[in-house]
MDTraj code that builds the backbone (N, CA, C; nanometers):
import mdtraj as md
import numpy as np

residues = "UNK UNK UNK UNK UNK UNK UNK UNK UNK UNK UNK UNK UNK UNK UNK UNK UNK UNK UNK UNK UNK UNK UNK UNK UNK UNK UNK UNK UNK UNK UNK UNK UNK UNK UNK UNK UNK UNK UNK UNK UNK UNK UNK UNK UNK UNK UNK UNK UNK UNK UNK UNK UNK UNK UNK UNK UNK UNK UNK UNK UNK UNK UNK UNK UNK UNK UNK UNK UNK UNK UNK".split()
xyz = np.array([
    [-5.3792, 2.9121, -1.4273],
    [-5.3491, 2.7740, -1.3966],
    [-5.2161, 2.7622, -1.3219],
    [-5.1055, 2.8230, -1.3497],
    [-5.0283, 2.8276, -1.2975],
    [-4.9952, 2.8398, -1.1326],
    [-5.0632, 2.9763, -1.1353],
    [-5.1312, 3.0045, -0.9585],
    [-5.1815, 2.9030, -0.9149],
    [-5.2943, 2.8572, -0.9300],
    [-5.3063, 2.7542, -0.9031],
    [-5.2202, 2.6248, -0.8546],
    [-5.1162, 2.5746, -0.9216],
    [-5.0557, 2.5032, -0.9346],
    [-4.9391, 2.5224, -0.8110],
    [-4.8810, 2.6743, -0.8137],
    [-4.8173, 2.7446, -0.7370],
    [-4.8745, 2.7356, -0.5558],
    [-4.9829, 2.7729, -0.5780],
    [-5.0469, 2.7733, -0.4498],
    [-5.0695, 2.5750, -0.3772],
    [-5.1259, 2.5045, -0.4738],
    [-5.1161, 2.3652, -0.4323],
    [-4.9743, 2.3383, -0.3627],
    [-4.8395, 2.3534, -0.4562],
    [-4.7349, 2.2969, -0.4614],
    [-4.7029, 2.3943, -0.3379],
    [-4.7162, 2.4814, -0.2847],
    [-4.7321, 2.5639, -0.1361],
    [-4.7725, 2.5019, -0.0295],
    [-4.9045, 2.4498, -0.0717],
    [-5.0025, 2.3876, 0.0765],
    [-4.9610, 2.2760, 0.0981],
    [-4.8911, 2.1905, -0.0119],
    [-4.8132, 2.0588, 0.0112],
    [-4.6840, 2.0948, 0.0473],
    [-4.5905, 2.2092, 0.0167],
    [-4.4762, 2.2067, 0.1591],
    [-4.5025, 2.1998, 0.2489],
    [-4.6113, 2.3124, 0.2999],
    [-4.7135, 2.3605, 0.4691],
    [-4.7040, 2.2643, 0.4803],
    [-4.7893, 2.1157, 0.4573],
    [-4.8227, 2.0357, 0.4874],
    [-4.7086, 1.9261, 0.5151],
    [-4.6104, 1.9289, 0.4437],
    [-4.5219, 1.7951, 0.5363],
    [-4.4138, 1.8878, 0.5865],
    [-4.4145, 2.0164, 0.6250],
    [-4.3462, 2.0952, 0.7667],
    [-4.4386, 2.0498, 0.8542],
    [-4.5503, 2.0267, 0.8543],
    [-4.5996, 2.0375, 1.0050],
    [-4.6339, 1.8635, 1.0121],
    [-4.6450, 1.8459, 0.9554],
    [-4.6490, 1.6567, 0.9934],
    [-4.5715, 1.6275, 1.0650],
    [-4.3797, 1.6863, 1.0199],
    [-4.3027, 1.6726, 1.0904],
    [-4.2733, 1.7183, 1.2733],
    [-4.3396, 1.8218, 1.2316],
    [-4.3288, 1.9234, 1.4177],
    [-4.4782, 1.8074, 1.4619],
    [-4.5561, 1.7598, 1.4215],
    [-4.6602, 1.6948, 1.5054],
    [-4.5767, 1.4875, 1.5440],
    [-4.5313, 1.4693, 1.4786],
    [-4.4701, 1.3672, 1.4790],
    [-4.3086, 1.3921, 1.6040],
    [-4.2583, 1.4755, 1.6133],
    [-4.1921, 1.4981, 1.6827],
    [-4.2474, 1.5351, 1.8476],
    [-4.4052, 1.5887, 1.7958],
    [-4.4593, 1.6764, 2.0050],
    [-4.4634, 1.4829, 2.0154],
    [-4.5783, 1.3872, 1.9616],
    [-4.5916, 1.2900, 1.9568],
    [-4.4634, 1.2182, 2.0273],
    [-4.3942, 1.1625, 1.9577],
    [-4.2623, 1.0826, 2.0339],
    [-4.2384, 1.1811, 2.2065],
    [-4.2579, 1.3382, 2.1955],
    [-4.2350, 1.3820, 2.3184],
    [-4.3349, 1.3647, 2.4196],
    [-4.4649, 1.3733, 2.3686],
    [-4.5776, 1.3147, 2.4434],
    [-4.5515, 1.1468, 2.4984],
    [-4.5223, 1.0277, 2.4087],
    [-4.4728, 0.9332, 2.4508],
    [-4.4227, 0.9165, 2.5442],
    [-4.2632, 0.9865, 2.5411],
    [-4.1720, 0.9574, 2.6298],
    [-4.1969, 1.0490, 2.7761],
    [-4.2310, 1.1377, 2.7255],
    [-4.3083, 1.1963, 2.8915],
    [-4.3990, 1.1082, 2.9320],
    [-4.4809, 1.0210, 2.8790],
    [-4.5733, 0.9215, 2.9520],
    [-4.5117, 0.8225, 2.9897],
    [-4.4180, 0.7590, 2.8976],
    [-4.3308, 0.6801, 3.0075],
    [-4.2484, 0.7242, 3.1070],
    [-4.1831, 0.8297, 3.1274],
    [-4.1273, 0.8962, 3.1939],
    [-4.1888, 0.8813, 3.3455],
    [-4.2722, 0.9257, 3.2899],
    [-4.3996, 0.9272, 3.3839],
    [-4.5014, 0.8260, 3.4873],
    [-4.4778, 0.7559, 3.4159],
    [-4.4759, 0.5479, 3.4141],
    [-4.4197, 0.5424, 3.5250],
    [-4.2888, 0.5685, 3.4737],
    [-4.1684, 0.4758, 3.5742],
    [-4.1735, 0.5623, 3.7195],
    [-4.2167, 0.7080, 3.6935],
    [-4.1715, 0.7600, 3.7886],
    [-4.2843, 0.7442, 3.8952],
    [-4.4278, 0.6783, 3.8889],
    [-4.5155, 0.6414, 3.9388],
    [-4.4329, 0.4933, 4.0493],
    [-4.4242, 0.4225, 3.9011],
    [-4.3538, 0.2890, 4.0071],
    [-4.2787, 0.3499, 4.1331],
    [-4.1922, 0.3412, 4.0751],
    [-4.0738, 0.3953, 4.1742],
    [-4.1196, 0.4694, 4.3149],
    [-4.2392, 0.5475, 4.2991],
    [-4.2687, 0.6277, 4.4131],
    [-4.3460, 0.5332, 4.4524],
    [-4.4381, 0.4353, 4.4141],
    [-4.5302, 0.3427, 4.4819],
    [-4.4396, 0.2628, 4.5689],
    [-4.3111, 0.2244, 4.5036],
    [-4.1806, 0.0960, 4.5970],
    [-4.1931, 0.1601, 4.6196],
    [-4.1209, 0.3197, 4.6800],
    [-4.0692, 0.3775, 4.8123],
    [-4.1420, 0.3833, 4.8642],
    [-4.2866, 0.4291, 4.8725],
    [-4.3826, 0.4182, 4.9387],
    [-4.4475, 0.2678, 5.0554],
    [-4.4332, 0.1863, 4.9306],
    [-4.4352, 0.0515, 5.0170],
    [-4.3016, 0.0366, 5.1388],
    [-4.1931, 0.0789, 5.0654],
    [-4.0781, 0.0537, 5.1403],
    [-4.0549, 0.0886, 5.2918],
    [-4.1431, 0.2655, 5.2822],
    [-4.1672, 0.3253, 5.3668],
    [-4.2776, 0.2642, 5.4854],
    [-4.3785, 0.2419, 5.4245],
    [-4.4465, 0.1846, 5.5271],
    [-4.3939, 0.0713, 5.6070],
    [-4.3557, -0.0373, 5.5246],
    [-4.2822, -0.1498, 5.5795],
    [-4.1599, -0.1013, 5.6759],
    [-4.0953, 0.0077, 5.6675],
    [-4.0296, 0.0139, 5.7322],
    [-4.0832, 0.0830, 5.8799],
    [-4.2053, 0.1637, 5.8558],
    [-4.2874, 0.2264, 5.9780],
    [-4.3473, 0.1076, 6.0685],
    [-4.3263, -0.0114, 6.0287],
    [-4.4814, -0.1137, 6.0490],
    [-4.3124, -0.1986, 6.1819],
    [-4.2230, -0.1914, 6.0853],
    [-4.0809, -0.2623, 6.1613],
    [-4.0681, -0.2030, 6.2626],
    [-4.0630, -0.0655, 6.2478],
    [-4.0391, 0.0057, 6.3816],
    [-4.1611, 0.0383, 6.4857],
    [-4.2798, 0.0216, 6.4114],
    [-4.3127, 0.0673, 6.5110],
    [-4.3508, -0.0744, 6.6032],
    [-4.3407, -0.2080, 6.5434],
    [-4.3282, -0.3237, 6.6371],
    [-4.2220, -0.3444, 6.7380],
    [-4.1084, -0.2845, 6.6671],
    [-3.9918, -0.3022, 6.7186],
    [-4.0079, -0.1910, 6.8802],
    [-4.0584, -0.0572, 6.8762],
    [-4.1176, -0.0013, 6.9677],
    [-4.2026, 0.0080, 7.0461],
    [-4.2605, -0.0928, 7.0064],
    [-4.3533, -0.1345, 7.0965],
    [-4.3272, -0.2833, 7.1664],
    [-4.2251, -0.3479, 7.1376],
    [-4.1676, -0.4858, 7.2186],
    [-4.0705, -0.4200, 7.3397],
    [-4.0433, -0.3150, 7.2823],
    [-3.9135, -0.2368, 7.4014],
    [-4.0048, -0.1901, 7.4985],
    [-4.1302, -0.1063, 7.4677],
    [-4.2456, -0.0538, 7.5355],
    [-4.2671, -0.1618, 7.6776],
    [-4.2835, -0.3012, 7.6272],
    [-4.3616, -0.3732, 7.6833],
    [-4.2191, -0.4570, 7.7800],
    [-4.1390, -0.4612, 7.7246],
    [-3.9709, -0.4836, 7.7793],
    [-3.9376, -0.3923, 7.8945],
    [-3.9810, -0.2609, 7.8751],
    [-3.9297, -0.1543, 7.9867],
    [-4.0874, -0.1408, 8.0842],
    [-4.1538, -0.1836, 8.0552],
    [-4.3316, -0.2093, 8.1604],
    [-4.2589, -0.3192, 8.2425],
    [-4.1950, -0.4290, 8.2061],
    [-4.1478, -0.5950, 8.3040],
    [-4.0821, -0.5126, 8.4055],
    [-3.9782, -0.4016, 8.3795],
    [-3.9060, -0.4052, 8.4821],
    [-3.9451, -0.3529, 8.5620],
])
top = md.Topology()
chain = top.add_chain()
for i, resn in enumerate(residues, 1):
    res = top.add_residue(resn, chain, resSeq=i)
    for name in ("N", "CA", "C"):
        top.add_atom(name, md.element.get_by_symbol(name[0]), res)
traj = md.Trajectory(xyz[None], top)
């Protein structure tokens, strides 16, 4: 009975050591997904930013285009 008892009171340390290491990947899984989140946004603005800025110039190059055809 004892063994017994021994071996339980064993599988219940095992058991809240690793609750802890799974509760910890968890919060790291989290924060890498937000991480991850933001770092999506951020590349979508620059992305927009970028185009908008291709769309400026390339109007802007093409009014000079049609500016240097007059003369």
């Amino acid at each position: 009975m004892k063994k017994l008892l021994m071996i339980l009171a064993l599988g219940a340390f095992v058991a809240c050591n690793d609750s802890a290491t799974s509760t910890e990947e968890t919060s790291d899984s989290l924060t890498n997904r937000v991480d991850s989140s933001a770092d999506a946004k951020i590349d979508s603005l620059e992305s927009k930013t970028d185009s908008l800025t291709n769309k400026i110039d390339s109007s802007r190059d093409a009014k000079i285009d049609t500016l240097q055809k007059k003369d």
